[in-house]
Phi, psi and omega in degrees: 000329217253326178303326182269342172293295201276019156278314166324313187289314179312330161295320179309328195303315183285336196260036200024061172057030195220165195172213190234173149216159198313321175252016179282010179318332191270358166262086133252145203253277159352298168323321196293302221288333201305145161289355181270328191349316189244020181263094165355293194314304186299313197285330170287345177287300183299335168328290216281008204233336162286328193294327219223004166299152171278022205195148158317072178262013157325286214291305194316301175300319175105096165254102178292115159328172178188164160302093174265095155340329190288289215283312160291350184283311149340302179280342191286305208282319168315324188288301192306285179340280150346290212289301170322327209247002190216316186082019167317101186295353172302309173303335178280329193280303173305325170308309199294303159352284203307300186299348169304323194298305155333278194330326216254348168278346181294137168259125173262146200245171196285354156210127181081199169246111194232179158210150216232186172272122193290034179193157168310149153215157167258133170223221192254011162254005176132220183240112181267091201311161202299164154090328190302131181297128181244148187305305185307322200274294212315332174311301167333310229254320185255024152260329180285302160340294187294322175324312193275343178257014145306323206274282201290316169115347184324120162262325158321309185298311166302328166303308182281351195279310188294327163314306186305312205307305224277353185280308200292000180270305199298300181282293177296346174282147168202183201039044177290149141194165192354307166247022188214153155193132191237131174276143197265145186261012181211155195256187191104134174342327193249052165274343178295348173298333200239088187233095151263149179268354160276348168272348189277331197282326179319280177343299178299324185293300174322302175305310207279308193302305171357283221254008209289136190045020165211039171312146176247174190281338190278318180302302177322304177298325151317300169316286194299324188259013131337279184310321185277324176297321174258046172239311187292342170248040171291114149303138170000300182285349200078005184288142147263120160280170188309321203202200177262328183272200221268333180264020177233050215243012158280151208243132166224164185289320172294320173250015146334288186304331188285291180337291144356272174320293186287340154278351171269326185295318163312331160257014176277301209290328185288329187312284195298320170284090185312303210287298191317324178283327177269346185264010170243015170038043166245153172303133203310305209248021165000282217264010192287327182277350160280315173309306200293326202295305168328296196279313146004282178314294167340286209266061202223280209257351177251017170233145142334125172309350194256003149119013174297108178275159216240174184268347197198145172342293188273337197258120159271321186282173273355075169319135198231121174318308186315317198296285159319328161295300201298319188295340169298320203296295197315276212313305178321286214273333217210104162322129208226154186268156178315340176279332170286341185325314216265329178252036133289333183268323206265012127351281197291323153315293161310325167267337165296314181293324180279335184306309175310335168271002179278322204275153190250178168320301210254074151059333172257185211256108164306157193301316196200115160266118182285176186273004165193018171219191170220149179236107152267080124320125144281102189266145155247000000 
C-alpha cells in the first residue's frame, strides 16, 4: 500500500495538489465563453456529461483544474495516518503542504468556519456558486485539521477544526420537529433543498467528536435526533437512500459507506456520553440493530459475491477507483463483528488487487472502468 501511496503523492506533487473533479464541468471555459453560459439546461448538460462520459471531455472544453479542500483533506488525512504507522518523514512534509493550502482557503462565517467546492455546481435548489461552504468538504476538512494537531500539537489546525464545529452547528440544521432533525449539506435559505442522510449523520458524528465530554444540552439534542431522523428513513432491508426528496430515494455506495461509518461513530459517542443518556432516557446503545441491519444490506446487496463493490445495488458497471477507496476507507475505520471477518478480509482483497490495475506508471488512479472501455481521467 505505501508503493501505491507514494506513487500517488509523487504524482499530486508534480500537479501541485490541483486537479479535476468528478462535477467540476462548469469551469470549462468554452462554457464561459458560450452564449448558453447561465442557461440552467446547459450548465446540467455540461455538469453531467463530464460526469458520466466513458471518455475525457476536459480537455475538448477547457476544463480548469483547480485546488479541492475535499480531495486534499482526504489526502491529508491517508498522509497523517501513513506517517503514524512507518514514520516517513515524506509524508509529514506532504501533510504539512496540504495544510498551508487549507489555512488559506477558508470562508468565513458569521460562526465559524467552512469549505466548499472550487467550481461552480448545479444541483436540485439551483446553481451553487464556487467556494460556498458544504457540509460534506468542510466535515472533511476538519477532521484532517483535527488529525494534524493530535499527530503535531497545530493549535491553529485545532482552532480552525472547532470553527467547522461551530459553523455546521449554527447554519446547517433544518426539518427540525420532536423526533427528528437533519443537518443541510449547504447553509442559506434553500437548504432544506440540500439534504443528504449521509451528510447529515457526518455532521453529527463531527459534532459528537467536537464536543466529546462537553455536551451542551442543545448539542445532545442535535446529535441524538440527527441519528434518529436518518434511522427512521431506514428501510425495512437496511437500504438508506440518499436523501429525502423523491429523486433522491437511490441507494449508493459512497454514500451508504459514509452513512455507515458515521453512525457507527455515533453510537461510540451515546455510549460513551452517560450524561446524554441520562438526560434523554434513551438506551446507551439505541441504534446498534439498526447499524447491524444497514450494515447487513451493505455488505449483501453493494459487492459482488467475490467481493467486488458495486456502484450501486443493481449496477456493477461502473466500476469506480472512489467506489473502491470508500469500501477500503469503511473497512479501514469500522471494526466489523466476528461474523463478517471472512467477507471483510475478502472485501479488502479485491479492492487492493483492482486499485493496481486502476493506478497508471505515473501514479495516478483512472476514474472508471466501464464493461468495455476505461475513463483514465485522473480526479485528484
Amino acid at each position: 500500500p505505501t508503493r501505491r501511496l507514494d506513487g500517488a503523492l509523487a504524482y499530486a506533487r508534480t500537479h501541485g495538489f490541483e486537479g479535476h473533479d468528478p462535477f467540476d464541468g462548469l469551469n470549462s471555459l468554452r462554457l464561459r465563453a458560450s452564449r448558453w453560459a447561465d442557461a440552467p439546461w446547459a450548465q446540467l448538460l455540461v455538469q453531467y456529461a463530464c460526469q458520466r462520459a466513458p471518455f475525457d471531455l476536459r480537455t475538448p472544453l477547457w476544463v480548469l483544474s483547480a485546488f479541492s479542500p475535499k480531495g486534499a483533506a482526504l489526502a491529508m488525512l491517508g498522509l497523517l495516518e501513513a506517517y503514524r504507522r512507518v514514520g516517513d518523514q515524506r509524508y509529514a512534509e506532504a501533510a504539512y503542504a496540504l495544510l498551508g493550502r487549507l489555512k488559506a482557503c477558508p470562508a468565513e462565517r458569521p460562526e465559524g468556519v467552512g469549505w466548499g467546492h472550487p467550481f461552480d455546481w448545479r444541483g436540485g435548489g439551483g446553481l451553487v456558486p464556487a467556494h460556498t461552504p458544504h457540509a460534506g468538504v468542510s466535515v472533511a476538512v476538519g477532521r484532517a485539521l483535527r488529525s494534524y494537531h493530535r499527530t503535531f500539537g497545530d493549535a491553529e489546525a485545532k482552532e480552525l477544526s472547532d470553527g467547522v464545529a461551530a459553523f455546521l452547528r449554527a447554519e446547517l440544521p433544518t426539518h427540525e420537529d420532536a423526533e427528528g432533525l437533519c443537518f443541510s449539506a449547504l447553509p442559506g435559505e434553500g437548504r432544506h433543498l440540500h439534504v443528504s442522510h449521509a451528510v447529515n449523520l457526518q455532521v453529527a458524528a463531527y459534532l459528537a467528536e467536537t464536543y466529546r465530554q462537553r455536551y451542551g444540552e442543545r448539542v445532545r439534542q442535535l446529535i441524538h435526533k440527527a441519528a434518529a431522523y436518518s434511522v427512521r428513513a431506514m428501510r425495512h432491508d437496511g437500504a438508506l437512500p440518499y436523501g429525502t426528496r423523491r429523486f433522491q430515494r437511490w441507494v449508493g455506495h459512497g454514500p451508504t459507506a459514509g452513512a455507515l461509518t458515521a453512525l457507527y461513530e455515533l453510537r461510540g459517542a451515546l455510549r460513551e456520553d452517560h450524561r446524554l443518556v441520562g438526560a434523554l432516557g434513551t438506551d446507551p446503545d439505541e441504534f446498534r440493530d439498526d447499524w447491524d441491519r444497514a450494515l447487513a444490506y451493505y455488505l449483501r446487496e453493494l459487492f459482488t459475491p467475490k467481493g467486488i463493490p458495486k456502484i450501486a445495488p443493481n449496477r456493477l458497471y461502473p466500476i469506480e477507483s472512489h467506489t473502491l477507496a470508500h469500501a477500503l476507507a469503511f473497512c479501514g475505520a469500522v471494526p466489523l463483528p466476528e461474523r463478517h471477518a471472512a467477507r471483510a478480509a475478502q472485501i479488502r482483497g479485491t479492492a487492493f488487487r483492482l486499485l493496481r490495475k486502476f493506478q497508471a506508471p505515473d501514479g495516478s488512479f483512472a476514474y472508471r472502468k466501464g464493461r468495455r472501455h476505461w475513463n483514465r481521467t485522473p480526479y485528484m
